[in-house]
Each structure stands twice: as C-alpha cells, then as structure tokens.
VOBA-1610 file (N, C-alpha, C; in pm, whole numbers, padded with zeros to 5 digits, always signed):
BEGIN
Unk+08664+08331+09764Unk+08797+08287+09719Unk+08846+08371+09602Unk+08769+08396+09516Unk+08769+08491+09401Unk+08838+08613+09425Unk+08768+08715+09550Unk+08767+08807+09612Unk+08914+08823+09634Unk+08954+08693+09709Unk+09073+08706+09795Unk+09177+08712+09662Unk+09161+08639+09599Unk+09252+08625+09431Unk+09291+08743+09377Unk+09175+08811+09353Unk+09178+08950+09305Unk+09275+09083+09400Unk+09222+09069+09546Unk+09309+09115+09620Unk+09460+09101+09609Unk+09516+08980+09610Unk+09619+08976+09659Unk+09727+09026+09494Unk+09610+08984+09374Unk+09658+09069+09254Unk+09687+09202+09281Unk+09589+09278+09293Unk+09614+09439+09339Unk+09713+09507+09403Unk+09718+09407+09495Unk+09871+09459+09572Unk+10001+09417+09501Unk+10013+09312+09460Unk+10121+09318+09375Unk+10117+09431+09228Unk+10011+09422+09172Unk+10038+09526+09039Unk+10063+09669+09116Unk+10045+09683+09244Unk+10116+09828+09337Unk+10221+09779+09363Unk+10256+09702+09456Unk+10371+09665+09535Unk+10508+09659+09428Unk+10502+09608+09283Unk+10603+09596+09231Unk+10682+09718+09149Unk+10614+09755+09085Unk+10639+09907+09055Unk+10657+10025+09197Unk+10587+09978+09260Unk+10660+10051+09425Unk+10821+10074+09441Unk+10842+09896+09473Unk+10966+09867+09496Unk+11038+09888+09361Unk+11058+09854+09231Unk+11126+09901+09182Unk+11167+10083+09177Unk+11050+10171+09184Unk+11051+10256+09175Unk+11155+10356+09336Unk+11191+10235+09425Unk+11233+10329+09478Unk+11085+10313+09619Unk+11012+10292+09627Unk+10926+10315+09729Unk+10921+10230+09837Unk+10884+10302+09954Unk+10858+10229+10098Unk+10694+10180+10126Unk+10697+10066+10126Unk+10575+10048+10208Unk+10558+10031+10330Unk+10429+10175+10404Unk+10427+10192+10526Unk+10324+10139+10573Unk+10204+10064+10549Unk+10106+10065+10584Unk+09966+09992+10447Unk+09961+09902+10487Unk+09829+09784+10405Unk+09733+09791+10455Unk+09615+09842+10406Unk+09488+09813+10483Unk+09361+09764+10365Unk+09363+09659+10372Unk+09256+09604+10228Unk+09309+09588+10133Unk+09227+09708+10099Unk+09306+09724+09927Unk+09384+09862+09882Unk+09412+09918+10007Unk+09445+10068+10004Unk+09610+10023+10066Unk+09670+10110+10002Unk+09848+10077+10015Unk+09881+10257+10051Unk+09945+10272+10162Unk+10009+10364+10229Unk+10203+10341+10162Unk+10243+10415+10056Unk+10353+10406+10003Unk+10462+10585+10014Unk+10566+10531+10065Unk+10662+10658+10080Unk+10791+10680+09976Unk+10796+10796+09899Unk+10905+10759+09809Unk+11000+10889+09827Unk+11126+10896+09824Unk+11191+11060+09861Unk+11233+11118+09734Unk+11213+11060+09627Unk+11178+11154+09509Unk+11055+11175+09422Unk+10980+11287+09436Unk+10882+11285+09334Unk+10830+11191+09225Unk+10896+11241+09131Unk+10906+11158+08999Unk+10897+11051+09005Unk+10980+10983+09075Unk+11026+10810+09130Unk+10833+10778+09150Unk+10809+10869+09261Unk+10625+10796+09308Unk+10539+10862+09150Unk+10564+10944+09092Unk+10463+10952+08957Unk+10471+10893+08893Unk+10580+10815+08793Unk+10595+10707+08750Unk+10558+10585+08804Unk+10589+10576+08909Unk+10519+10427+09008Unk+10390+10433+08970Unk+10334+10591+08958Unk+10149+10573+09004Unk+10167+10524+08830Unk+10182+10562+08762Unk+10170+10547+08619Unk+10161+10407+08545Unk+10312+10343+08623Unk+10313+10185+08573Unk+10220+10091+08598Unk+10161+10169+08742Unk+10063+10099+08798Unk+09928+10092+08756Unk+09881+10213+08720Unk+09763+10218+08646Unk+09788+10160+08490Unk+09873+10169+08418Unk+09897+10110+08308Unk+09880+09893+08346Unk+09944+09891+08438Unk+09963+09713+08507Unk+09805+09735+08544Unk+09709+09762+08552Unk+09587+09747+08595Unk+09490+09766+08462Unk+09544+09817+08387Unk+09448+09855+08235Unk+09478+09720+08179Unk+09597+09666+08187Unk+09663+09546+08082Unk+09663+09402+08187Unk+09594+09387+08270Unk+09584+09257+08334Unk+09436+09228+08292Unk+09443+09085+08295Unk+09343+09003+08276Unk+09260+08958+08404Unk+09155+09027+08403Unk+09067+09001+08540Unk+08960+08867+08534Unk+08916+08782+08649Unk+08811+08727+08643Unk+08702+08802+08564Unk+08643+08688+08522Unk+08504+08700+08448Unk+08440+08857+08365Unk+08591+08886+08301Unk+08669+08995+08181Unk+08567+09116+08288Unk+08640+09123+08410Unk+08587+09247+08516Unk+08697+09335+08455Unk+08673+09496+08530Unk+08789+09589+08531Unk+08761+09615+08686Unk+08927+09583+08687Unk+08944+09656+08841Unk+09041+09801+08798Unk+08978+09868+08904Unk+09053+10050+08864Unk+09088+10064+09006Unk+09221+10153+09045Unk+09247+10204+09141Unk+09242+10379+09119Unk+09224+10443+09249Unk+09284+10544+09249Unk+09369+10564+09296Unk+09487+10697+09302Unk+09599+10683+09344Unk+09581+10859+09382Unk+09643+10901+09509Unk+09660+11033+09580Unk+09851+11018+09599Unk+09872+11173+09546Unk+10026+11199+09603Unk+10045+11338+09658Unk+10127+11368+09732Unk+10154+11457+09815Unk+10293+11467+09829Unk+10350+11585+09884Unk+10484+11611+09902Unk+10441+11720+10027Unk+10536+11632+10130Unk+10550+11718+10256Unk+10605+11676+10361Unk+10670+11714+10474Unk+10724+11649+10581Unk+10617+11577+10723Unk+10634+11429+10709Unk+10509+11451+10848Unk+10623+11380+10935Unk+10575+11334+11043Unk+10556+11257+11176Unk+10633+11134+11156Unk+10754+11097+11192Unk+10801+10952+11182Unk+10795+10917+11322Unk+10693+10827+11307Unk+10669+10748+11505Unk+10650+10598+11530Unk+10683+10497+11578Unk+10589+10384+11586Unk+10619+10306+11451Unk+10671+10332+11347Unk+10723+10245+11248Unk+10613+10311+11126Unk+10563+10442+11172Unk+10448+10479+11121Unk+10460+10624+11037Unk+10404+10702+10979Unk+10394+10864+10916Unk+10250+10896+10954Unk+10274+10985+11063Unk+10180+11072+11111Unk+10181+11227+11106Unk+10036+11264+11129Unk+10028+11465+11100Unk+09922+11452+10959Unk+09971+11592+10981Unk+09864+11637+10889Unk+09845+11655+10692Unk+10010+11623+10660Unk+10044+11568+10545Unk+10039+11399+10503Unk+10007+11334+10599Unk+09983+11231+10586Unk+09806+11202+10554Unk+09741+11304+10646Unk+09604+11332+10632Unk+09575+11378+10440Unk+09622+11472+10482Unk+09648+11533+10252Unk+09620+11451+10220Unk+09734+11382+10208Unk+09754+11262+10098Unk+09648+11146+10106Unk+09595+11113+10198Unk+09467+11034+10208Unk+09375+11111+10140Unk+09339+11207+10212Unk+09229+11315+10094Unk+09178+11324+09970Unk+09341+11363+09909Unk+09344+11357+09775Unk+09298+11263+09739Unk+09370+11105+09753Unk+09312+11014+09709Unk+09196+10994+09689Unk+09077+11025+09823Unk+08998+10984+09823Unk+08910+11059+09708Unk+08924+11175+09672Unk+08822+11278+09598Unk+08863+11247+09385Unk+08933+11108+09439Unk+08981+11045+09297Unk+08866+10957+09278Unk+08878+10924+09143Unk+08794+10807+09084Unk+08922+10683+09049Unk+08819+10560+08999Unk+08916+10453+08950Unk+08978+10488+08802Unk+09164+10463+08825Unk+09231+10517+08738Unk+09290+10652+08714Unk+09224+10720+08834Unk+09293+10844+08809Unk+09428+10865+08923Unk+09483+10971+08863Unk+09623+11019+08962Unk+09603+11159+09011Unk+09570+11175+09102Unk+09590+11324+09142Unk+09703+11356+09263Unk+09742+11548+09250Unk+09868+11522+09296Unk+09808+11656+09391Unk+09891+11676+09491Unk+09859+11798+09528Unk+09985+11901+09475Unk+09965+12062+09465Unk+10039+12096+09421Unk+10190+12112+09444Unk+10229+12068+09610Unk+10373+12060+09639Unk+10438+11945+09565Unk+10339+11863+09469Unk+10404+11759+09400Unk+10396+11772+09302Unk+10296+11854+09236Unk+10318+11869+09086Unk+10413+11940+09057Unk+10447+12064+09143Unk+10559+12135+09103Unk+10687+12077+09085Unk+10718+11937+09146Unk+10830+11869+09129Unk+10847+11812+09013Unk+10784+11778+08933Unk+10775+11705+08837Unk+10813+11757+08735Unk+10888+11663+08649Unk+10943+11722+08485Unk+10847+11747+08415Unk+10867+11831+08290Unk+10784+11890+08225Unk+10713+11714+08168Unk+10808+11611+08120Unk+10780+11535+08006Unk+10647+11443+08120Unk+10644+11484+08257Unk+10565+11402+08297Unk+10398+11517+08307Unk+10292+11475+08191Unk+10162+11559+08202Unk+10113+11576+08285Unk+10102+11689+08338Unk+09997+11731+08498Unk+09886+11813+08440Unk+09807+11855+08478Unk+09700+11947+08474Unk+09650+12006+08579Unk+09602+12161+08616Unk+09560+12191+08740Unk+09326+12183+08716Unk+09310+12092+08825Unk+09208+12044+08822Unk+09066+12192+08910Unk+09169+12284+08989Unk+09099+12334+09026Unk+09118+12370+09222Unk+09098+12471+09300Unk+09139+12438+09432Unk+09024+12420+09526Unk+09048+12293+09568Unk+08864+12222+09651Unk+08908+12227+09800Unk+08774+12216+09890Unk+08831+12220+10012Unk+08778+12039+10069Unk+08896+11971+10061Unk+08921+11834+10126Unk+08828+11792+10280Unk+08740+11724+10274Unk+08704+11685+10416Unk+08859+11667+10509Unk+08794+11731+10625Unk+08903+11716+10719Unk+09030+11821+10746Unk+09028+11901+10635Unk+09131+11951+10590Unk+09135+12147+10657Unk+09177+12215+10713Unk+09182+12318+10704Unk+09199+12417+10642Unk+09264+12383+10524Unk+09240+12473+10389Unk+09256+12446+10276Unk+09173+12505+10193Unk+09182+12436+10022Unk+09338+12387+09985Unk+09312+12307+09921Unk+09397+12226+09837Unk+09390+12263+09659Unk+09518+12299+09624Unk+09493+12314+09493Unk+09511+12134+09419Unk+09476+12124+09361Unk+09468+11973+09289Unk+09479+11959+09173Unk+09558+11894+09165Unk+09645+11857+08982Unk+09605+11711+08963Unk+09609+11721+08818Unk+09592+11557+08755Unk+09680+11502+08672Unk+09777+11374+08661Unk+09849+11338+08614Unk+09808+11291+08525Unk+09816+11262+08373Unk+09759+11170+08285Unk+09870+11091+08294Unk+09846+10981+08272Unk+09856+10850+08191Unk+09834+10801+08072Unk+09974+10834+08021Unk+09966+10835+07848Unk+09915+10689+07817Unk+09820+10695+07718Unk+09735+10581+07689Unk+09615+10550+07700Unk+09564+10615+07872Unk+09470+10571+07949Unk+09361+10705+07941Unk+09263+10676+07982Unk+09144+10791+07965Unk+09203+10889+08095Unk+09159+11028+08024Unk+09163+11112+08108Unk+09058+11235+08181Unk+08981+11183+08086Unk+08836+11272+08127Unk+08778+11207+08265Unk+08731+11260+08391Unk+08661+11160+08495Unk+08589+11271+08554Unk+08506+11234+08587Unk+08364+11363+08666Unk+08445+11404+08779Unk+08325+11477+08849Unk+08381+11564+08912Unk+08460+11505+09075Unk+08554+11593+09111Unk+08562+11522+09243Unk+08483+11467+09369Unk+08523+11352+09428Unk+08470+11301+09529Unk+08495+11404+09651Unk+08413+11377+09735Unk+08442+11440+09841Unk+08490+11618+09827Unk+08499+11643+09773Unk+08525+11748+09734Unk+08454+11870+09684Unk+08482+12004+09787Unk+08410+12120+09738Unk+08466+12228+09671Unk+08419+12302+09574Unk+08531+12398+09532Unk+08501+12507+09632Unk+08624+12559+09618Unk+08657+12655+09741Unk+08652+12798+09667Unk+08591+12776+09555Unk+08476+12920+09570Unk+08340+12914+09589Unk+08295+12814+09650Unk+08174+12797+09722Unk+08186+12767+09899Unk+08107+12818+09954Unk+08130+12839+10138Unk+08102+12734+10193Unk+08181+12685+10258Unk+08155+12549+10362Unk+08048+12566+10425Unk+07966+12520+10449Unk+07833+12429+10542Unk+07889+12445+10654Unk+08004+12380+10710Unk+08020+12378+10853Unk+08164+12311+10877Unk+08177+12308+11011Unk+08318+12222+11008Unk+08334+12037+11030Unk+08373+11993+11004Unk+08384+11818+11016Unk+08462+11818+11148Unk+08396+11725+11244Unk+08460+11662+11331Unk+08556+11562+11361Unk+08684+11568+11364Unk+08802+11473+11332Unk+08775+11350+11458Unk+08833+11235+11426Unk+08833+11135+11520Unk+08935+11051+11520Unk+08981+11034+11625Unk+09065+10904+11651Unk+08969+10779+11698Unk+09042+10668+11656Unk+08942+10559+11683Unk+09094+10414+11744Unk+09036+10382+11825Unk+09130+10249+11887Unk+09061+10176+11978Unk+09045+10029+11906Unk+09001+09896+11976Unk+09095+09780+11874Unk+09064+09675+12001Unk+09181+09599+11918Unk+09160+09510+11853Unk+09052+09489+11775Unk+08955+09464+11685Unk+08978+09517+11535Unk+09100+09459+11490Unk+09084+09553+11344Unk+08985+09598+11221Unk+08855+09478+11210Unk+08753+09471+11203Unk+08654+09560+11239Unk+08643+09517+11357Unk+08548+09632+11430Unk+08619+09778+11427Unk+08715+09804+11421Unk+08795+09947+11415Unk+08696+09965+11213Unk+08781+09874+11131Unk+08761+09955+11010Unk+08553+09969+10993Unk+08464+09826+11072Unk+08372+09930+11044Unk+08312+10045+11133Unk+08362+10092+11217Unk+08270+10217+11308Unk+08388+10311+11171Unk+08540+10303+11147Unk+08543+10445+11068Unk+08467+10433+10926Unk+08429+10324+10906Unk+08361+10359+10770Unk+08203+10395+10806Unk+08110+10355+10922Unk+07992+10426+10958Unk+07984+10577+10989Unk+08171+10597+11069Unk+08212+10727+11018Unk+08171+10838+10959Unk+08246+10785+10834Unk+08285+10846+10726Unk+08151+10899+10648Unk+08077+10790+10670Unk+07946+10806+10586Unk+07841+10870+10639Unk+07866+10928+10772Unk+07802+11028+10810Unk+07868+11122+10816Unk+07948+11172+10742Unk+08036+11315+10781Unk+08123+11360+10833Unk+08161+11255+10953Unk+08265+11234+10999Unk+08416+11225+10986Unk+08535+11241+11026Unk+08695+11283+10971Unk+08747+11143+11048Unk+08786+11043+10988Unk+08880+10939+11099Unk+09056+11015+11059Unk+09080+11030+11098Unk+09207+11088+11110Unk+09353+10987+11226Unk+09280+10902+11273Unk+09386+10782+11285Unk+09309+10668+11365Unk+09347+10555+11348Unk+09333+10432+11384Unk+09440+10352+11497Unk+09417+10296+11581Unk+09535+10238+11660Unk+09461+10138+11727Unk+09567+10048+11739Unk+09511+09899+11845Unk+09609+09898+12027Unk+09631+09965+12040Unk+09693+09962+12185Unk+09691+10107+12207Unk+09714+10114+12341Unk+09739+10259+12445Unk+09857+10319+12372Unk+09976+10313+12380Unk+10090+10417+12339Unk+10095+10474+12180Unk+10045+10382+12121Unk+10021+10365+11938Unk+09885+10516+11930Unk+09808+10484+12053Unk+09661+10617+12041Unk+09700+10707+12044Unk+09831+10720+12213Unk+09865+10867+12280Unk+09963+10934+12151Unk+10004+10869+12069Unk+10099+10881+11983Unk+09983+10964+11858Unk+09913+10913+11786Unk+09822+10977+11713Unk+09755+11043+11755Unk+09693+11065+11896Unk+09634+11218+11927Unk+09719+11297+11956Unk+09842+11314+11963Unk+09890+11416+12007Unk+09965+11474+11853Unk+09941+11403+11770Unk+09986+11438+11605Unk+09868+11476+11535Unk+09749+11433+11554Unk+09634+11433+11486Unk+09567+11549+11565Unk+09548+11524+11673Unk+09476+11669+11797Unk+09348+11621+11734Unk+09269+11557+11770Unk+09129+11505+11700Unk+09009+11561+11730Unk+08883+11598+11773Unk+08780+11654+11810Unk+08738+11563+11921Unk+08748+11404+11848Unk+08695+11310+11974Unk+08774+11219+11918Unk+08780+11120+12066Unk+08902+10974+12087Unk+08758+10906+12072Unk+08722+10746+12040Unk+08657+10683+12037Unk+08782+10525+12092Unk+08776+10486+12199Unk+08861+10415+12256Unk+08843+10270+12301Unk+08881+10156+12267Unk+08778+10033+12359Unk+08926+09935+12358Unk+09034+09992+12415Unk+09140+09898+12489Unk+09187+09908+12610Unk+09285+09840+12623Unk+09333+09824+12734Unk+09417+09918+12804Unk+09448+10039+12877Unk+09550+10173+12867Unk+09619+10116+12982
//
C-alpha cells in the first residue's frame, strides 16, 4: 500500500510540471513517464522543477526517492496514438545511462538551450542499442548535487565495442508478463526496442524499429 502511495506521488511531482510546462504525455509504464514537449527549454525546465519537487517532498519513513530524467530532440514516428523510431529509442537510452537526480540531454538538445540554462558536455558513449555514439550533456540543477559516477550502460566511444546487441520486439497481451521477459531481457544484454499487446500495434513497431527478433504470444 505504501509502494502504491509513493507511486502515484511520483507521477504527479512529473505530471505537473509536465503539464504546466507545456508537455504531452505519451506513454506510463510504472514509474517511467514517456513525455513530449515542442520546445526545448519548456522540457529542461520541466526536468528541473521536477527534480527540485523530488529533493523538497517529504517521503515515507524520511526515504529519498530520486528520478532520472533523459531528453532528446528529434523527429520520430507518430502512429497508434504512439512516438516510434529510432529517436524515440535515444531518448530511452539516455535516460537509462542516468543515475537518480540527474538530467542528461543529448546533444541536439543541449544545443537548444539558453545560455542561463547550465549544461555540461559529459563525454561521447556508445548507448546499448544504438548505432552510433551519442555525445551526452548534463544539465545541472541549481541547488541540487551535481557530481554522479560514471554512466550506466554506457561505453566511451574511445574504447571498441565487444560486439553488437540484438534488438527485440516483444508482444503478448499480458502486460506483466510482457514487462518481465523485457526486463530478463535487458539483463542479459539484450535491446527491447518495442512492446505491443495486439497484431497491428506489433506490425506497426517492427516495421519502425526493424528488430533482430519478434518475440510474439497473441492473437494475429
């Protein structure tokens, strides 16, 4: 019950600074928020208020909850009520090679940004999943710590890849059972690169995603 408390906090200290800021929400999964904004700035500030609304809330049993936050600037895929391709992929990425509290941007987004908003270039890593390095910037958050180890998931791309990652689509209509085979996934090395619960919602993400392998258990 706790759990669920805390949850449904999280999404609001995102969701409200979202919507004021101007942002679309495309997509809820847990505790991870899929958000679209058509001006830069508008989503860096969002990430900002938000991590600030997460430093200054009062948690159960004086816990800290930290988010990370990934941004990107690029054109993808409008399908299905959905943003698909391979800028949609980015922007998951990024996120993921974040820690709790941090903002990282990729560089088609830092370059948008006013001077008065602090970026830093973190270095250019090569992203699971990804076909080529990513340069990666960090937003501070005036107030908040800015030092955080090194990236997740993430290799610098002056060191040689190991090998290539195998991308996957995954669809059963089991949302459950969908999120754990991509997280058994993930944790073996694996790329989930889209999720779907029906036939036209799949043909729709493999033909945007182009995946290595379909992993499929509905009805076509």
């Amino acid at each position: 019950e706790r759990w669920s408390e805390v949850l449904v906090e999280h999404r609001n200290l995102i969701r409200e600074p979202a919507l004021s800021g101007g942002g679309h929400e495309i997509d809820c999964r847990g505790d991870e928020l899929f958000v679209a904004f058509e001006d830069a700035s508008a989503a860096a500030r969002t990430a900002i208020d938000a991590q600030l609304a997460f430093a200054e809330q009062e948690w159960p049993s004086e816990e800290r909850v930290r988010v990370r936050i990934g941004m990107h600037t690029g054109e993808a895929i409008f399908a299905d009520s959905d943003y698909l391709g391979l800028e949609v992929h980015k922007a998951a990425r990024i996120c993921l090679a974040g820690h709790g509290s941090q903002v990282l941007l990729s560089a088609s987004t830092a370059e948008l940004l006013p001077e008065e908003l602090a970026t830093r270039e973190l270095g250019q890593y090569w992203l699971r999943g990804l076909p080529e390095p990513e340069r990666i910037f960090q937003l501070d958050v005036p107030g908040l710590e800015s030092e955080f180890p090194p990236l997740r998931f993430a290799n610098d791309a002056s060191q040689p890849l190991s090998g290539k990652t195998l991308t996957v689509v995954l669809a059963d209509d089991s949302v459950l059972l969908r999120e754990g085979i991509a997280s058994l996934l993930e944790g073996h090395g694996f790329e989930v690169v889209g999720q779907s619960d029906d036939a036209d919602d799949l043909m729709v993400k493999v033909e945007a995603a182009k995946p290595d392998v379909v992993i499929a258990d509905i009805r076509m």
